[in-house]
N, C-alpha and C positions, 0 to 999 in steps of 0.2 A: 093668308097662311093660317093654318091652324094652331092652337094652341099648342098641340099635342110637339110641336116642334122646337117648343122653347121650355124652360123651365119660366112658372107664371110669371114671374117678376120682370123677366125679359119681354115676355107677350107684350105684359102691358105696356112697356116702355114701347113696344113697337107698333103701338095707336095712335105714337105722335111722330116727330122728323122723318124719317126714312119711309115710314109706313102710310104716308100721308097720300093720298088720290093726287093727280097728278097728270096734266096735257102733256106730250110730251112737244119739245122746239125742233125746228128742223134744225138739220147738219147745217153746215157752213164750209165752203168749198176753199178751205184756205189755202196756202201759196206754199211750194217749197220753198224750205231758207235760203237765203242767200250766204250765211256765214253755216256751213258745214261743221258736223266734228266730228274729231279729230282724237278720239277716245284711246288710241291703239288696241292690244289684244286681249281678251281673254274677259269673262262676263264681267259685268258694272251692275252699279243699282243708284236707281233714280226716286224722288218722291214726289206725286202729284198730289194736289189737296183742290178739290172742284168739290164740292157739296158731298153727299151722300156715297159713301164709300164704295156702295152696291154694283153703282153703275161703272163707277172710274174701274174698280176692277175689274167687270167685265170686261169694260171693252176691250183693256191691256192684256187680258187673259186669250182673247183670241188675236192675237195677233205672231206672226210666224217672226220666231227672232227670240220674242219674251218667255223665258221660263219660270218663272214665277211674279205674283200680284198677290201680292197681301195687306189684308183693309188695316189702317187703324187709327194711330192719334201721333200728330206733329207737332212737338210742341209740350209748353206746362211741364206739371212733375207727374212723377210714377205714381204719388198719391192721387191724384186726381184721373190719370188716368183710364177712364171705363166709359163705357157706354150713358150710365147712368147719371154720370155727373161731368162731363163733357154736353150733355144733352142739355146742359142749363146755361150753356154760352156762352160762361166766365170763370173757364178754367185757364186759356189762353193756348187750349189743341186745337187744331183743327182736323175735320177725318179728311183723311188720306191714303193715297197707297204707295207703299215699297214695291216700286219693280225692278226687278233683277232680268239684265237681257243681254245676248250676242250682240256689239256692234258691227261686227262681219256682218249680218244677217240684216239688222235694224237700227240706224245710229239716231243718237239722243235727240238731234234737229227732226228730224221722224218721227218720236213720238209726242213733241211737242208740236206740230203739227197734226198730228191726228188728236190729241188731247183739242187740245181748241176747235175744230171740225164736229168732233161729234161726241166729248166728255165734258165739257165744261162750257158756260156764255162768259166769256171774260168780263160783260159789264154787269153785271149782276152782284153789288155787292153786299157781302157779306150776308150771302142767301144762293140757292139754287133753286129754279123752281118751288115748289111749296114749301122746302127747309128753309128756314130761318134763322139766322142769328150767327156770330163771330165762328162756332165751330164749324160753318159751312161757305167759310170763305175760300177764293179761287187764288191758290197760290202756285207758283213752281217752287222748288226747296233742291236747287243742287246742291250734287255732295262733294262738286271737285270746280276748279277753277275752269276747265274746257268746259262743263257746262253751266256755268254762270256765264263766260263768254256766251257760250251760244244763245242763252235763255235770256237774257238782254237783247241781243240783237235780234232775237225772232220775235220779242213782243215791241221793240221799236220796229218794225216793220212791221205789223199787225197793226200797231197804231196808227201808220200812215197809208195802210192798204182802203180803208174805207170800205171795207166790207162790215160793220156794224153800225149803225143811226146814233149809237152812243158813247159814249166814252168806255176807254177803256179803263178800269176797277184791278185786273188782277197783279197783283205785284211780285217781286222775287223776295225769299225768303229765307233768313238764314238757318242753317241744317241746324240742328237740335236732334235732342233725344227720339228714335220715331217707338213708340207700341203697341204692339200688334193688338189686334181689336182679339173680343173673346169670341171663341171656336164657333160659335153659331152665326156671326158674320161673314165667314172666310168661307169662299168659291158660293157666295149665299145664290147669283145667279143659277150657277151650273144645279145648285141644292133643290132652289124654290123656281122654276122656270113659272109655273103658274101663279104667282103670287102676284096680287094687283097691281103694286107699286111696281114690280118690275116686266108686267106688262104692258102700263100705260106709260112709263118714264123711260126703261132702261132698255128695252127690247129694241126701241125703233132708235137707239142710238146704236145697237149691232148692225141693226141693218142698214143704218147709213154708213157703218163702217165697212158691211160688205161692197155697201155702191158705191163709194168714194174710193176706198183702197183695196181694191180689189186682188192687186199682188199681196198686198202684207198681210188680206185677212187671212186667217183658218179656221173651217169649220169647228174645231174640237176646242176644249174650254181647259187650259192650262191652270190644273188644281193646284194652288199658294202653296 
């Protein structure tokens, strides 16, 4: 990405973590849950925390169901809250994202399933790919007791699935304060489609999410 996108101080912060070159991993064909939920009506909002905020909103941005993804920080105080000093890996945030979604349309077991398929490697700790360090650790963070139910029992089942060589690292985490990342992170895919990082990282987890779920994907990029 070009400078001209950021104000400078941002730029440069964005030579290191997120901005980082980047193989990307393949999906992972995980399993439907076995324990369902059970949310009843009317929107909810969930937070994921898998590395680089970039991607994890992506992906929940095209998904049919989810009406908004918003990047930011789990965790810590409002003082330390930012980009800039989050980036030093001992504030105690992690990036994450707030999604807000229809259970009619996509329930919480769903997208905890597709978060581990194609936004997160659950044994990767406290790192994703080329991010580094405690604010890029892989957490789930419910905000109500049906989804700690369910978020227990989908990663003990993941753990006895044997679909990964290693242990599994991601844990559950208790809700906290979430704040929203600043304005030049938010819909950064839908913003920067050409930008390296999120053509070599974050693209070919869309498209595992078109091949993997191909009912829940949608073309169009649900702006936070």
């Amino acid at each position: 990405m070009t400078r001209t996108l950021f104000p400078l101080a941002a730029a440069a912060l964005l030579a290191s973590a997120c901005a980082s070159p980047a193989l990307a991993e393949s999906a992972v064909a995980t399993p439907a849950a076995k324990v369902v939920a059970d949310e009843g009506k009317g929107l909810k909002t969930a937070i994921f925390a898998g590395g680089c905020f970039w991607g994890i909103e992506g992906v929940f941005s095209h998904l049919k169901g989810v009406t908004s993804a918003v990047s930011g920080y789990h965790g810590g105080t409002a003082a330390t809250a930012t980009y800039e000093r989050t980036n030093d890996g001992d504030t105690g945030h992690a990036e994450a994202v707030r999604v807000t979604y229809d259970p009619a349309m996509i329930r919480y077991d769903q997208l905890l399933r597709v978060f581990f398929a194609v936004g997160a490697d659950p044994t990767q700790l406290n790192r994703q790919g080329p991010d580094r360090g405690t604010q890029y650790r892989t957490a789930l963070v419910p905000v109500s007791a049906e989804q700690n139910r369910v978020a227990a029992a989908y990663l003990a089942q993941l753990k006895a699935s044997g679909l990964w060589k290693k242990p599994l690292v991601a844990k559950i985490e208790r809700a906290q304060t979430f704040y929203p990342a600043e304005t030049y992170h938010q819909d950064f895919m839908r913003k920067n489609p050409s930008h390296g990082y999120i053509l070599r990282w974050d693209a070919p987890k869309i498209a595992g999410l078109k091949r993997l779920f191909p009912a829940q994907y949608k073309a169009a990029f649900t702006a936070g």
